[in-house]
C-alpha atoms as one frame of an Amber mdcrd trajectory, in Angstrom:
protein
 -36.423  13.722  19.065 -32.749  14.141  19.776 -32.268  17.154  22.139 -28.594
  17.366  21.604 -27.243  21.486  20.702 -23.426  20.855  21.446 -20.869  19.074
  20.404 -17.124  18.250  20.741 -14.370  16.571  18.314 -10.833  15.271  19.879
  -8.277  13.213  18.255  -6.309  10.305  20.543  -3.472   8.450  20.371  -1.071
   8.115  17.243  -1.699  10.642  14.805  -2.908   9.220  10.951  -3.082  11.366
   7.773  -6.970  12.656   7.481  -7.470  13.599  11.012  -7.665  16.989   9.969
 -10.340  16.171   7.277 -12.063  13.798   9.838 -12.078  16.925  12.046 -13.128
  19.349   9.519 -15.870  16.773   8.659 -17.301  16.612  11.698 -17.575  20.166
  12.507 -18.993  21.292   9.190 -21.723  18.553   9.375 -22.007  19.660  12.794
 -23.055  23.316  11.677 -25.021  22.127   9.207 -27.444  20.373  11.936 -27.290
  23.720  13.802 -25.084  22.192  16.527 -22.402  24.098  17.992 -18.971  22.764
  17.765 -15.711  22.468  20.100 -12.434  20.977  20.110 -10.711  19.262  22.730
  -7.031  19.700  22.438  -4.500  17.222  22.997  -6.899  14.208  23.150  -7.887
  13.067  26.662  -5.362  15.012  28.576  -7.218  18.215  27.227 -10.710  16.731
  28.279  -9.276  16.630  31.833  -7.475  20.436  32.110 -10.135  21.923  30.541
  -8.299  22.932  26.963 -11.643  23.175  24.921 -12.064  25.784  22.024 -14.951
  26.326  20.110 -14.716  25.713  16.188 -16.725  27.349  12.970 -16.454  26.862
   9.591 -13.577  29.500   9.472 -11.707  27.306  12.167 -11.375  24.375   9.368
 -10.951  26.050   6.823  -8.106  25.011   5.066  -7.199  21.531   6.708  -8.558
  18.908   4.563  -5.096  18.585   2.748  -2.767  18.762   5.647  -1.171  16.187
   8.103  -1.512  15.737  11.668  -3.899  16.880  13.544  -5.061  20.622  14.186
  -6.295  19.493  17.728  -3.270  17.572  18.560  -3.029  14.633  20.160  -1.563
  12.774  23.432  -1.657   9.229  24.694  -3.162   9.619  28.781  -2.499   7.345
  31.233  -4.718   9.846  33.856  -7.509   9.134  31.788  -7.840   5.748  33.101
  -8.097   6.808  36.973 -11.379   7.042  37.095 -10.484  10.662  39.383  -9.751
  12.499  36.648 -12.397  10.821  34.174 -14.857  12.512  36.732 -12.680  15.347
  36.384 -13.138  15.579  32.171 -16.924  15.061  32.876 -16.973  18.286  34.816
 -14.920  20.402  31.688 -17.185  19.316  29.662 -20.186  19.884  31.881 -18.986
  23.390  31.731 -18.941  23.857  28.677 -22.867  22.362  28.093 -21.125  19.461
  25.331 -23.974  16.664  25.281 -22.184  14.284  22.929 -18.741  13.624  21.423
 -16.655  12.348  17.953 -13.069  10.635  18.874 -10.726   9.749  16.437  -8.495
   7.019  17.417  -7.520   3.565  17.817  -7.924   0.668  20.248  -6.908   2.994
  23.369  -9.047   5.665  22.128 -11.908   3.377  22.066 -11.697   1.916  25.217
 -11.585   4.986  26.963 -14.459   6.390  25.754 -16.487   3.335  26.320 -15.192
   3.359  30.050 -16.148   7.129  30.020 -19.564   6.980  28.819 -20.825   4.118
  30.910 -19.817   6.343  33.706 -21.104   9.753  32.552 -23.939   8.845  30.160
 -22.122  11.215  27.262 -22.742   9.816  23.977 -19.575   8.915  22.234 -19.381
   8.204  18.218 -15.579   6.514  17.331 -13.837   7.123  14.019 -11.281   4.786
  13.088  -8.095   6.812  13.348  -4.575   4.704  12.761  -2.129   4.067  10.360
  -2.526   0.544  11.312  -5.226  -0.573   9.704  -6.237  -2.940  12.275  -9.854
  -2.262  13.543 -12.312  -4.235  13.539 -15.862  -3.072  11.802 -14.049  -0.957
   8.825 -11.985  -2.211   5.829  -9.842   0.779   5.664  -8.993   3.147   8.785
  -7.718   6.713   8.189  -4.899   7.221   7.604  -3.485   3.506   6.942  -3.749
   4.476   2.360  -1.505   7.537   2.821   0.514   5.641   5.122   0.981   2.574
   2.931   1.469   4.885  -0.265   4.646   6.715   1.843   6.395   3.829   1.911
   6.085   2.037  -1.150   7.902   5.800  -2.319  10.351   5.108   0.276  10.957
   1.615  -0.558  11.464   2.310  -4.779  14.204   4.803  -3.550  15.470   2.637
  -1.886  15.598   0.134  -4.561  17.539   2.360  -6.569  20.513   2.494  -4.358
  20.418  -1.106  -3.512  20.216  -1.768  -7.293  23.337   0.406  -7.805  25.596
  -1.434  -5.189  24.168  -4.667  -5.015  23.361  -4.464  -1.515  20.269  -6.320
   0.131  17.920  -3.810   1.964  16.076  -4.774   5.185  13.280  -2.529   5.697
  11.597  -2.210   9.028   7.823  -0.572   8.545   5.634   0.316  11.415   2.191
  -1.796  11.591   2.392  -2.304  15.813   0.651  -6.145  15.911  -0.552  -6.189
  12.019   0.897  -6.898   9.116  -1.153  -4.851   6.506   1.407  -2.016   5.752
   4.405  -4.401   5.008   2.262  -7.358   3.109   0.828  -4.700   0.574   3.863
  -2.089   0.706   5.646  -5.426   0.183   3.398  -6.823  -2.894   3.632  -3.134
  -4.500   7.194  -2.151  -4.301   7.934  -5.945  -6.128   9.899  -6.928  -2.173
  11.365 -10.470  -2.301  10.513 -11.061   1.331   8.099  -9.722   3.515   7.792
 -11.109   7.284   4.463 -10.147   9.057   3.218 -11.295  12.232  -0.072 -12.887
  11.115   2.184 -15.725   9.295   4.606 -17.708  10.997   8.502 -17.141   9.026
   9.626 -19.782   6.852  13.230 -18.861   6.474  14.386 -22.127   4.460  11.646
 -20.643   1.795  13.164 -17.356   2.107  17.141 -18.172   2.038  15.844 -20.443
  -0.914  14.227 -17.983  -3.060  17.203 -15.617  -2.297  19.899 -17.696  -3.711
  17.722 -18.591  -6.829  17.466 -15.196  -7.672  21.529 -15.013  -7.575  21.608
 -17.835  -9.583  19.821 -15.624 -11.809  22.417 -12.874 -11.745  19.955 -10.535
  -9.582  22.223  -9.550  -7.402  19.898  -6.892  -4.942  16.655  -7.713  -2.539
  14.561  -6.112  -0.378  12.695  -7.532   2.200   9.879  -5.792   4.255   9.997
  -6.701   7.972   7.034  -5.717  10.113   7.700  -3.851  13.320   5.077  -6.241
  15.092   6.830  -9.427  13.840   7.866 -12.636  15.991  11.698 -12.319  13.986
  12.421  -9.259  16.138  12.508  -6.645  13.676  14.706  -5.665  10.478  18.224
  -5.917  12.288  17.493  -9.479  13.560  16.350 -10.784  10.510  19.742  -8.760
   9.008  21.936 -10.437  11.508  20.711 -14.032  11.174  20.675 -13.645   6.890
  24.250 -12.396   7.617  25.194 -15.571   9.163  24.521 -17.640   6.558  25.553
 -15.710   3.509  28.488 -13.709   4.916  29.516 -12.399   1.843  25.947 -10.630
   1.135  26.024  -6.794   1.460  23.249  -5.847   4.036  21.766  -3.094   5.012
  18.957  -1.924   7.560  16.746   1.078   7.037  13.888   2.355   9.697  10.905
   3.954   7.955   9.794   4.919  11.693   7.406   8.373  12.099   7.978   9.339
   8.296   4.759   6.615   7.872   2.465   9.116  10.250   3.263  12.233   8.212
   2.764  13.593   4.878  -0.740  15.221   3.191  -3.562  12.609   3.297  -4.072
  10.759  -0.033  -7.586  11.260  -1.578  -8.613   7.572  -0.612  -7.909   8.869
   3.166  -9.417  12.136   2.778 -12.933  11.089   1.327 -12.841   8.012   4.059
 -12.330  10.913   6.722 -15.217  13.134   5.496 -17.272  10.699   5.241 -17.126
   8.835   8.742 -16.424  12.255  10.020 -20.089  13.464   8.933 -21.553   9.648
  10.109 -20.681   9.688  13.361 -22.183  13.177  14.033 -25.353  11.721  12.491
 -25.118   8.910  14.502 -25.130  11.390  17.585 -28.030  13.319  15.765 -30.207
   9.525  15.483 -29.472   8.926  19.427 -26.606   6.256  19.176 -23.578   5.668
  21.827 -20.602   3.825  22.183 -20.017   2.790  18.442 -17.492   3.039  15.760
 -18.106   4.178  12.422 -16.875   2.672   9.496 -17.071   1.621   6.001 -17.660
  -1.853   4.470 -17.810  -2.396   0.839 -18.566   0.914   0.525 -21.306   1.550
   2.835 -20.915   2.946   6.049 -21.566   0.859   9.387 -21.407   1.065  12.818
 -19.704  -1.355  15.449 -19.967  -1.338  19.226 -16.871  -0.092  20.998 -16.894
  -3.608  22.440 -16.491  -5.486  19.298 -14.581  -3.061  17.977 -11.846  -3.158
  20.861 -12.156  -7.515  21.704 -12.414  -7.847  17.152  -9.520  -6.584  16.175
  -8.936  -6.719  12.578  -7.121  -9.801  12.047  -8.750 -11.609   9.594  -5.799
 -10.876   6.967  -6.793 -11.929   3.112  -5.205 -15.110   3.265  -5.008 -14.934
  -0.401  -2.999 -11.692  -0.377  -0.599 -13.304   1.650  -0.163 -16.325  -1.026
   0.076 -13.701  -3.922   3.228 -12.218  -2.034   4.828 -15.460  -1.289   4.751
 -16.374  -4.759   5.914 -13.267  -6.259   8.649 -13.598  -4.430  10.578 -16.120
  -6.393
C-alpha cells in the first residue's frame, strides 16, 4: 500500500496554455486522495531556495481558463550541479513532500530523472510545451491553443497582404519541430511552409509562386519554422527577394504571443486529465514517467524514452497534403 500523504506540483521551463488547469488538476485530485498539496514556485530554482506554498481547493480556484502559470516558471542552470540538487532535496525534506508532478518539456524531464535517481523522490512528468514534440503523447499542453493563436494571427495577416499585394513571411516558434507551422500552415490555406523535418525544395516553391501570378493571385504567405535549416523568415525573405526583385515582401515574428492567451478546451481537458494521472500514478507507486495520451487513452513513458524519443515521427502524409495545397 502506497504510504505517500504529501505532495508537490511545479511547472519548468517555457510556459504552455493549460498549466494552470494541469496545476489545478493535480491538486484537486490530490485532495480528493486525502493528500496534502504544495507548490513549488518558479520551477527548479524554487525547489532549491525553499519557495514552497501549500495549495487547497480555494488556491485553484479560478485558474482553469487562464494563461501562464500560477506557480511560475524559470529555466535553472543550478539545478544541474548536483550541490544544489542536494540542496532542493533538503526543502523538500522540510517540508515532509514524498512525491512530485512537473510540468515541462525535455529539460524538465531530465532533471527530474537526474533528481530522483539521486534522492529516491518519486517524480510523475506532464507534457508541458507549446512544441508539441514529446515523445509518448500525441498532443502536449499547450501546443492546440498555441497552434489555434496563430492561424488567427496568420488570417489577419492575410487580410493586409491581400489588400497590398504584398507576400508575408511568417516566422512561428516550434524550437526543432515543425508541428505548429505544417498545421498553422495547412489551416490558414499558406502557399509555403518550410519545417525542419523536410529538407526545402525552393525550385518547387519559386515554381508554385509564379504559377499562382500567372493566375492573377497576386499575395502569399509562407510559414517558416523557427527551428528550420533556411535560417528563419528573413533569410528565406532575402533569398525570395533576390530572385523576384519586384515582389513586395514582408517579415512578421509571431514570437511569445504563441505562449499566451486562455487555453483552448482541447488543452484544458488534456491538462485535467494528465494532471489527475500522474497523481494516480504517484498513488499506484510509479517513478520517473511521463504521462500522456494516445488515441485517447492515457499512457505512461519512462523519462528515458521520453527525453532520447523525441517526437519526430511527423505524419508524413500531412506533410504531402500541404505541399500539394500549395499550388
Amino acid at each position: 500500500m502506497n504510504t505517500i500523504k504529501k505532495i508537490a506540483v511545479l511547472t519548468s521551463g517555457g510556459d504552455a496554455p493549460g498549466m494552470n488547469a494541469n496545476i489545478r488538476a493535480v491538486v484537486r485530485a490530490g485532495v480528493y486522495h486525502g493528500l496534502e498539496v504544495f507548490g513549488v514556485r518558479r520551477g527548479y530554482e524554487g525547489m532549491i531556495d525553499g519557495d514552497i506554498i501549500p495549495l487547497g481547493i480555494e488556491s485553484v480556484s479560478n485558474i482553469i481558463q487562464r494563461g501562464g502559470t500560477i506557480l511560475k516558471t524559470a529555466r535553472s542552470k543550478r539545478f544541474m550541479e548536483k550541490e544544489f540538487r542536494q540542496q532542493a532535496f533538503e526543502q523538500l525534506q522540510a517540508h515532509g513532500i514524498e512525491g512530485m508532478v512537473l510540468c515541462g518539456g525535455n529539460g524538465t524531464f531530465t532533471g527530474a530523472k537526474q533528481f530522483s535517481e539521486e534522492h529516491g523522490i518519486p517524480m510523475i512528468g506532464t507534457p508541458g510545451t507549446i512544441d508539441n514534440d514529446l515523445f509518448g503523447t500525441d498532443f502536449t499542453i499547450g501546443y492546440d491553443t498555441a497552434l489555434n493563436t496563430v492561424v488567427e494571427a496568420v488570417d489577419k495577416i492575410r487580410d493586409t497582404a491581400d489588400a497590398h499585394n504584398r507576400m508575408f513571411f511568417v516566422e512561428v516558434m516550434g524550437r526543432d519541430a515543425g508541428y505548429i507551422a505544417l498545421n498553422s500552415g495547412i489551416a490558414s490555406g499558406a502557399e509555403g511552409i518550410f519545417i525542419p523535418e523536410t529538407a526545402n525544395d525552393y525550385h518547387e516553391f519559386v515554381n508554385n509562386f509564379e504559377r499562382s501570378r500567372r493566375g492573377n493571385k497576386l499575395f502569399s504567405i509562407i510559414i517558416i519554422a523557427e527551428g528550420d535549416e533556411s535560417g528563419g523568415a528573413f533569410k528565406v525573405a532575402e533569398m525570395f527577394k533576390s530572385l523576384h526583385q519586384d515582389i513586395d515582401a514582408r517579415v512578421s515574428i509571431l514570437g511569445h504571443i504563441q505562449r499566451g492567451g486562455n487555453p483552448s478546451c482541447r488543452d484544458r481537458v488534456l491538462a485535467s486529465k494528465l494532471g489527475a494521472a500522474a497523481v494516480d500514478a504517484l498513488m499506484a507507486g510509479m517513478n520517473n514517467v511521463v504521462a500522456g495520451e494516445i488515441n485517447g487513452k492515457v499512457t505512461f513513458t519512462p523519462f528515458e524514452q521520453a527525453i532520447k524519443m523525441q517526437h519526430n515521427n511527423m505524419d508524413t502524409s500531412m506533410i504531402d497534403l500541404a505541399r500539394k495545397l500549395s499550388i
